[in-house]
Biotite code that builds the C-alpha atoms (Angstrom):
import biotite.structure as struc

atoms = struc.array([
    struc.Atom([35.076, -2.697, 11.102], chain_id="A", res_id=1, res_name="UNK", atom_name="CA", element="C"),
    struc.Atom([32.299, -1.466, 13.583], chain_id="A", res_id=2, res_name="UNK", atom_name="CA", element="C"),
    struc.Atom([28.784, -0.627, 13.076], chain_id="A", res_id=3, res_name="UNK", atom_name="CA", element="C"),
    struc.Atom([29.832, 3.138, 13.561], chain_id="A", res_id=4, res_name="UNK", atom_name="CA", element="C"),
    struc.Atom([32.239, 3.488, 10.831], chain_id="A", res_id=5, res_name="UNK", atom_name="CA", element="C"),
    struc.Atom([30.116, 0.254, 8.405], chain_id="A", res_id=6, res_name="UNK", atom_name="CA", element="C"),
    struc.Atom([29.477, 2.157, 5.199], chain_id="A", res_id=7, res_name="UNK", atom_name="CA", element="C"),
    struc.Atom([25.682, 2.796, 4.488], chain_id="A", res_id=8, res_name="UNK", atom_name="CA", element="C"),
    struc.Atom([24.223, -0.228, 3.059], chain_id="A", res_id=9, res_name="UNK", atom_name="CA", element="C"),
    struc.Atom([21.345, 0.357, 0.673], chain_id="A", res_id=10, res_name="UNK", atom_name="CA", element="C"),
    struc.Atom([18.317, -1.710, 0.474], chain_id="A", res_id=11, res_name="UNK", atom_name="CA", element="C"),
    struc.Atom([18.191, -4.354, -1.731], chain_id="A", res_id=12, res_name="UNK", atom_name="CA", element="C"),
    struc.Atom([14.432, -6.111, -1.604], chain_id="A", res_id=13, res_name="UNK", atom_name="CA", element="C"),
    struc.Atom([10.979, -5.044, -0.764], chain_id="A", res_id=14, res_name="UNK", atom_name="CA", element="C"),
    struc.Atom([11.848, -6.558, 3.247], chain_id="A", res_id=15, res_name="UNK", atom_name="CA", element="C"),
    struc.Atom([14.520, -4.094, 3.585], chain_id="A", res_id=16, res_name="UNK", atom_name="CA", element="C"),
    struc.Atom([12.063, -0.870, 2.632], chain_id="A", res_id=17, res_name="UNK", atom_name="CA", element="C"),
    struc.Atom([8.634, -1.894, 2.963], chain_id="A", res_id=18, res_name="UNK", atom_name="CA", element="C"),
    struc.Atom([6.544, -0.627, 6.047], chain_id="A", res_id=19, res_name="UNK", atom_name="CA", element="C"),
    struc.Atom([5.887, -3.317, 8.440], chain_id="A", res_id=20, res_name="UNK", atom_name="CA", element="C"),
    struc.Atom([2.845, -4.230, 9.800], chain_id="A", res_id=21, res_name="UNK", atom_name="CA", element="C"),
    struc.Atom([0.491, -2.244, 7.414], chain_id="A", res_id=22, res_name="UNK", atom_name="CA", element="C"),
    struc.Atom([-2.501, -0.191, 8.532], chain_id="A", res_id=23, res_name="UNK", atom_name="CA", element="C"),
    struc.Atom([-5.503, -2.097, 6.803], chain_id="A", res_id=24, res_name="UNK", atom_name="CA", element="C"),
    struc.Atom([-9.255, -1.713, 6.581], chain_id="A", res_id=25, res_name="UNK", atom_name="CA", element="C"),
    struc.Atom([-11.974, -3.751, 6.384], chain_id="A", res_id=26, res_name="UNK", atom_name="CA", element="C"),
    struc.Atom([-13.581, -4.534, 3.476], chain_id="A", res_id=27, res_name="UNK", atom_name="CA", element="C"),
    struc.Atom([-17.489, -3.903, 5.094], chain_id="A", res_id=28, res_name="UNK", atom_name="CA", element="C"),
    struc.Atom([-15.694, -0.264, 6.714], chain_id="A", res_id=29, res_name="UNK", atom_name="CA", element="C"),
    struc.Atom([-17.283, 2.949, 5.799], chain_id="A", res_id=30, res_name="UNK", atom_name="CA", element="C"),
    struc.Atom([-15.569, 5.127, 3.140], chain_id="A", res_id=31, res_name="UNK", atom_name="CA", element="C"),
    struc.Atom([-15.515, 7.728, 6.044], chain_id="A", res_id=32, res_name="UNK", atom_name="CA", element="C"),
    struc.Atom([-13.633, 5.053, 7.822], chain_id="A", res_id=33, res_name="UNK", atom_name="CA", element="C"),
    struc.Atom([-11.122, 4.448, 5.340], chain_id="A", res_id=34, res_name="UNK", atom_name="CA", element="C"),
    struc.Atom([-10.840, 8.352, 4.801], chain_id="A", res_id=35, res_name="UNK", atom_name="CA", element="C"),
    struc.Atom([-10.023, 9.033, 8.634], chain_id="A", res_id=36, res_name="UNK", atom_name="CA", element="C"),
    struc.Atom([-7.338, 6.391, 8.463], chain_id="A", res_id=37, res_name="UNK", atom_name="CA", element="C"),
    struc.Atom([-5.629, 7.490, 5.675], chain_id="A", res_id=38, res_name="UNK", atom_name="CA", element="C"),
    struc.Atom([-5.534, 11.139, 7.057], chain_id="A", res_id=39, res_name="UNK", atom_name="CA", element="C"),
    struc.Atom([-4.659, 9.832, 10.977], chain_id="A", res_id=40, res_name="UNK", atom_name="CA", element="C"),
    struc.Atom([-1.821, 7.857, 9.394], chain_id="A", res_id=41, res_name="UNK", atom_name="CA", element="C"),
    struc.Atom([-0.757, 10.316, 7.225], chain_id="A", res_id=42, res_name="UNK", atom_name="CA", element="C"),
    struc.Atom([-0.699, 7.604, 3.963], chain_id="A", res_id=43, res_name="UNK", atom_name="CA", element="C"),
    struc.Atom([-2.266, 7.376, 0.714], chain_id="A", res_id=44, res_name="UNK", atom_name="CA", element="C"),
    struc.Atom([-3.405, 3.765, 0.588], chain_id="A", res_id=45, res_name="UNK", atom_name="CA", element="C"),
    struc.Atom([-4.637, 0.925, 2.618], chain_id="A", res_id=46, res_name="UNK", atom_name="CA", element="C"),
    struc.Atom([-4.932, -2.919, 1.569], chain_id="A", res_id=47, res_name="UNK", atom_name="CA", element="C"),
    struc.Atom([-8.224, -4.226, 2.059], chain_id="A", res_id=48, res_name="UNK", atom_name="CA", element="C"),
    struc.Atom([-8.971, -7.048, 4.575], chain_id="A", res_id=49, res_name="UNK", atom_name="CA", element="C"),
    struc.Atom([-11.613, -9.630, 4.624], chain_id="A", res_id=50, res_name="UNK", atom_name="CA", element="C"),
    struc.Atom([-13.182, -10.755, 8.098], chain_id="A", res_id=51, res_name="UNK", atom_name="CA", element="C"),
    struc.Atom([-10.681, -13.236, 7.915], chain_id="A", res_id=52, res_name="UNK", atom_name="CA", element="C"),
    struc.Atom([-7.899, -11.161, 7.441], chain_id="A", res_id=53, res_name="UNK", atom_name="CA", element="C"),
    struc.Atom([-7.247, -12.308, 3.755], chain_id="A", res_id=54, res_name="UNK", atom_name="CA", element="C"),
    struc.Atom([-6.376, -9.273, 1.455], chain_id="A", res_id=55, res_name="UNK", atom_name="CA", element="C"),
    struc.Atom([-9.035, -8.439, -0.954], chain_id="A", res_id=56, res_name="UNK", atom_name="CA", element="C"),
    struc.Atom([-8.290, -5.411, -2.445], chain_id="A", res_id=57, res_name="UNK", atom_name="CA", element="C"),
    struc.Atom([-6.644, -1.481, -1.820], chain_id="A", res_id=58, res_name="UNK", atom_name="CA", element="C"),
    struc.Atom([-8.451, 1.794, -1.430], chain_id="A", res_id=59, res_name="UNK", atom_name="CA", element="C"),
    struc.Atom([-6.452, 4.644, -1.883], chain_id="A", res_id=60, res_name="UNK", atom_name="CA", element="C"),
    struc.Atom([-7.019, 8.583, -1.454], chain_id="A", res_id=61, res_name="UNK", atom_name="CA", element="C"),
    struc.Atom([-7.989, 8.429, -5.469], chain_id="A", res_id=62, res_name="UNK", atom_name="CA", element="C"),
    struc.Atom([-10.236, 6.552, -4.996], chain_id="A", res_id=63, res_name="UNK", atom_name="CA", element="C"),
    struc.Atom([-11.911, 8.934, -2.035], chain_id="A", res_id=64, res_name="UNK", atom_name="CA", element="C"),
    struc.Atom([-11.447, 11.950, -4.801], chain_id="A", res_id=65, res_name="UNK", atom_name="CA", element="C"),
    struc.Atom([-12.743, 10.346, -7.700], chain_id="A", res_id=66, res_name="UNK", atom_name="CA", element="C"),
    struc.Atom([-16.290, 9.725, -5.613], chain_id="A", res_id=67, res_name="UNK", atom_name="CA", element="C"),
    struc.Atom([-16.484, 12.906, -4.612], chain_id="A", res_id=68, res_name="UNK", atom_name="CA", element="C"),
    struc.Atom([-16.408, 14.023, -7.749], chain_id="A", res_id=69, res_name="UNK", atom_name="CA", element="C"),
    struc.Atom([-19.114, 11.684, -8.785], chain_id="A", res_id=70, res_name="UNK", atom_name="CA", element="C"),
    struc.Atom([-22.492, 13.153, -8.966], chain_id="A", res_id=71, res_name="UNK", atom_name="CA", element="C"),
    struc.Atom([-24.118, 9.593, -7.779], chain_id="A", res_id=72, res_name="UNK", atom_name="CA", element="C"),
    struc.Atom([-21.195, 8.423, -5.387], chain_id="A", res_id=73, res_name="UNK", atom_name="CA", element="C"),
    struc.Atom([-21.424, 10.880, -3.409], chain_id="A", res_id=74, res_name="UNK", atom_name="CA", element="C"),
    struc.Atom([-24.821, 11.343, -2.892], chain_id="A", res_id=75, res_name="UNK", atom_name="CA", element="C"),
    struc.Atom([-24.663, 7.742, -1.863], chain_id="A", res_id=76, res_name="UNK", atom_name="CA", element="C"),
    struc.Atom([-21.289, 8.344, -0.059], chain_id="A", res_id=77, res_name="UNK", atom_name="CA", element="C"),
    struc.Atom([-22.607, 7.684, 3.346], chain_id="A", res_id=78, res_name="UNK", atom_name="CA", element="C"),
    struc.Atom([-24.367, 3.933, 2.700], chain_id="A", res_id=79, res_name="UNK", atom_name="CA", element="C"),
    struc.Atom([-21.089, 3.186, 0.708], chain_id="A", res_id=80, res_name="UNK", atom_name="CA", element="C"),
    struc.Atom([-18.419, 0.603, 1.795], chain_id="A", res_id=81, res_name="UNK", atom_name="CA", element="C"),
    struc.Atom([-14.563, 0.415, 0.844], chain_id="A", res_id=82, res_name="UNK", atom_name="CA", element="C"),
    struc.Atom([-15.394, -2.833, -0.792], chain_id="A", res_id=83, res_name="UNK", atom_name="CA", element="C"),
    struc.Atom([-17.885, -0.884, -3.350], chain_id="A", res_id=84, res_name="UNK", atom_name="CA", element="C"),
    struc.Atom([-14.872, 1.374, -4.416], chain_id="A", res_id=85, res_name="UNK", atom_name="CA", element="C"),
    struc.Atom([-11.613, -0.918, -4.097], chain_id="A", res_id=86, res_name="UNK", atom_name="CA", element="C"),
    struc.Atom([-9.349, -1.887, -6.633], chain_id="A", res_id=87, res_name="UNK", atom_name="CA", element="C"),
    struc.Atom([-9.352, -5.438, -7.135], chain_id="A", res_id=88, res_name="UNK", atom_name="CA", element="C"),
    struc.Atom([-7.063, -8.021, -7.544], chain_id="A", res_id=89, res_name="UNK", atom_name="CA", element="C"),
    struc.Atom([-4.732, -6.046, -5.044], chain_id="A", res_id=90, res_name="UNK", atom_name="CA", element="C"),
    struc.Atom([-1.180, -5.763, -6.786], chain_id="A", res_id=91, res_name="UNK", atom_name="CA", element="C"),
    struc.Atom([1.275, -7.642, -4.536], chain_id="A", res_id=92, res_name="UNK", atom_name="CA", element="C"),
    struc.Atom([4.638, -8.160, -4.679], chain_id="A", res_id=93, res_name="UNK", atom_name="CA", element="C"),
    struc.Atom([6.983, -10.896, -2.555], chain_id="A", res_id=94, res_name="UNK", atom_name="CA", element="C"),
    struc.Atom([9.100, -9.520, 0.411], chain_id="A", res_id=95, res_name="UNK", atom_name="CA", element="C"),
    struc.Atom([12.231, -11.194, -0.806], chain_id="A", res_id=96, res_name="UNK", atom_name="CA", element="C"),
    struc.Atom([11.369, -8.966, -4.356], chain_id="A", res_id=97, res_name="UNK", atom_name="CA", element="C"),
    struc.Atom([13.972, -6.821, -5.512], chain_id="A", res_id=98, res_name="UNK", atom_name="CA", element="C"),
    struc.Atom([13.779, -3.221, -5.551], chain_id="A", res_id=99, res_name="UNK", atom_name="CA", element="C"),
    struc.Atom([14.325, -3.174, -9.293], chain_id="A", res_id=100, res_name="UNK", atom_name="CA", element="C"),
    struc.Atom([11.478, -5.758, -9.601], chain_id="A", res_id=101, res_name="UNK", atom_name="CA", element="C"),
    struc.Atom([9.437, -3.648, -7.353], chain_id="A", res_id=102, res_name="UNK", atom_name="CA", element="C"),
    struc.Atom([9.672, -0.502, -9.097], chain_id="A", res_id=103, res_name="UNK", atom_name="CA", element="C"),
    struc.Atom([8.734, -1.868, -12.586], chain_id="A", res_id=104, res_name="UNK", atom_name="CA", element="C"),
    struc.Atom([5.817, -3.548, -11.238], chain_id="A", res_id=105, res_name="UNK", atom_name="CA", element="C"),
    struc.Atom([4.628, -0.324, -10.104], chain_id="A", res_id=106, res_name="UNK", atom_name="CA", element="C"),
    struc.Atom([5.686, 1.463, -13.189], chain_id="A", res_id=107, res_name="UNK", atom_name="CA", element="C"),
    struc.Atom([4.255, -1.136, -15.852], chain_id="A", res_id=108, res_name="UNK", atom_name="CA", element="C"),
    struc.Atom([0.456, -1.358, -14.017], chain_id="A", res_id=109, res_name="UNK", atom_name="CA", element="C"),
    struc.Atom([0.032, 2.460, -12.905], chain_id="A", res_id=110, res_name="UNK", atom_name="CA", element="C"),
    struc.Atom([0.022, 1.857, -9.361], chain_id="A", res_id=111, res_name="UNK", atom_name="CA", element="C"),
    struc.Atom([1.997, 4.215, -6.408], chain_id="A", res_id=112, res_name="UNK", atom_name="CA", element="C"),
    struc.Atom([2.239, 1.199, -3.969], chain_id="A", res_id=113, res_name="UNK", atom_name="CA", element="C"),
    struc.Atom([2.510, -2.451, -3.618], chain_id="A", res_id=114, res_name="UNK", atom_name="CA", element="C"),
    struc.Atom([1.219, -4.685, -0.785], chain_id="A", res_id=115, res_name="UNK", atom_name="CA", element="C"),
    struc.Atom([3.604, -6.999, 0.190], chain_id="A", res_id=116, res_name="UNK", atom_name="CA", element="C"),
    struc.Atom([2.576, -10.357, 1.063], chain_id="A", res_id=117, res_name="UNK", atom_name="CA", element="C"),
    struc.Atom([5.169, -13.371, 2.900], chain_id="A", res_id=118, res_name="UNK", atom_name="CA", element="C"),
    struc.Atom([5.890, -15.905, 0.269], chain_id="A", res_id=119, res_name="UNK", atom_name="CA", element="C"),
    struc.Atom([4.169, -18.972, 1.931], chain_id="A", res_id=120, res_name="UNK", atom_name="CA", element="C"),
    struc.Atom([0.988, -16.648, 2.779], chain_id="A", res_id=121, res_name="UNK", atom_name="CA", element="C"),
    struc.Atom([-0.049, -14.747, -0.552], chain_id="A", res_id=122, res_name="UNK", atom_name="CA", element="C"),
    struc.Atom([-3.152, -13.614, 0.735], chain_id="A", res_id=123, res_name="UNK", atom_name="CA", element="C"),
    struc.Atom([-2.165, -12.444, 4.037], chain_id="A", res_id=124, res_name="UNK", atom_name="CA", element="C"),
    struc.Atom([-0.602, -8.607, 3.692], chain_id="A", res_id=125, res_name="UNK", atom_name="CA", element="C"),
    struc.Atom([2.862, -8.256, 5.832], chain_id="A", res_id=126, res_name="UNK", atom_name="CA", element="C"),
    struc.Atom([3.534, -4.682, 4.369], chain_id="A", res_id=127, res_name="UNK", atom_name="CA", element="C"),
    struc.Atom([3.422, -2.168, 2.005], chain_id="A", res_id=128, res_name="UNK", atom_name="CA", element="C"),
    struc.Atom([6.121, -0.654, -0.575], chain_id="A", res_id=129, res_name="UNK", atom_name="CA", element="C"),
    struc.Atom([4.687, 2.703, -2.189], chain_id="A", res_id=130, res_name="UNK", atom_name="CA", element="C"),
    struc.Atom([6.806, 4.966, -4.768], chain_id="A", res_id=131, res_name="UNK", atom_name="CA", element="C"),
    struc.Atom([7.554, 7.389, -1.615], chain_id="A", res_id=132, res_name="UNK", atom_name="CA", element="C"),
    struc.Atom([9.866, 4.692, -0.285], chain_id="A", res_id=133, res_name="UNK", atom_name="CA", element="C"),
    struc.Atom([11.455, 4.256, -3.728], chain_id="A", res_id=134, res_name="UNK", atom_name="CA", element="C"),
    struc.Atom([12.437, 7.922, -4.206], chain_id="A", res_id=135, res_name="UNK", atom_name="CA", element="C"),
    struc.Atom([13.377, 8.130, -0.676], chain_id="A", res_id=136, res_name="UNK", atom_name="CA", element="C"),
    struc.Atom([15.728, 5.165, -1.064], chain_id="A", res_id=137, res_name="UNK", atom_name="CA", element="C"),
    struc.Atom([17.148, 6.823, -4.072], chain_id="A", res_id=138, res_name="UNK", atom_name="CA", element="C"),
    struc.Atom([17.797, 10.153, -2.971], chain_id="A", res_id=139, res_name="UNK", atom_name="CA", element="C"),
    struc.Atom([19.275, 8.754, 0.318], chain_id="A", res_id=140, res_name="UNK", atom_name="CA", element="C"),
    struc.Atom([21.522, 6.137, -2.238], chain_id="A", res_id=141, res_name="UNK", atom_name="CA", element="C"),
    struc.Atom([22.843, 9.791, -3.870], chain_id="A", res_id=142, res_name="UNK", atom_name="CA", element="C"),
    struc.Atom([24.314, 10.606, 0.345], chain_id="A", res_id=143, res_name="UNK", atom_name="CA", element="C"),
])
């Protein structure tokens, strides 16, 4: 059989849906930092990097919203960081993960996306798995 006339293979783990190389910010970045990423990139979360690179944490458009809507976040918005309104521990989830696995995760803790970190390096983030990818996986499994 050749690759033209292979039948669709579905993904199976995280690896085979996640995003590569995720767009990250750092933890000391302004919130209008982490706001122009999310907009230029067109994505609703970013894991949060230390100086060294270690993940500490995710921001997410939410989190944006909810201090606007404070009274005293954003009248402080401007001497904020993304480390003052992060969610930490960051939710990870192994690349070798199954979908299945993945999905539940998200579903059990309230959460829309997952960094995904290599199994020898859990504090280094390699990607990032979001409920988007899920459904799009799904409705391209019903093709």
């Amino acid at each position: 059989m050749t690759a033209t006339t292979r039948p669709h293979q579905q993904p199976a783990t995280v690896d085979d849906l996640m995003a590569n190389e995720p767009i990250v910010v750092r933890a000391e970045a302004s919130l209008g930092e982490a706001a122009r990423l999310l907009d230029d990139y067109d994505i609703s979360g970013l894991p949060v990097v230390a100086a060294d690179g270690d993940l500490v944490g995710v921001i997410s458009e939410t989190d944006l919203v909810h201090a606007r809507a404070t009274e005293w976040l954003w009248a402080n918005w401007t001497g904020l960081e993304v480390r003052h309104l992060m969610t930490r521990p960051p939710i990870t989830i192994g690349r070798t993960a199954s979908l299945d696995a993945a999905a539940v995760k998200m579903e059990r803790l309230h959460v829309h996306r997952l960094v995904v970190v290599a199994d020898d390096e859990p504090a280094r983030p390699i990607g990032v798995i979001s409920t988007s990818d899920l459904v799009r996986a799904l409705a391209r499994s019903e093709s």
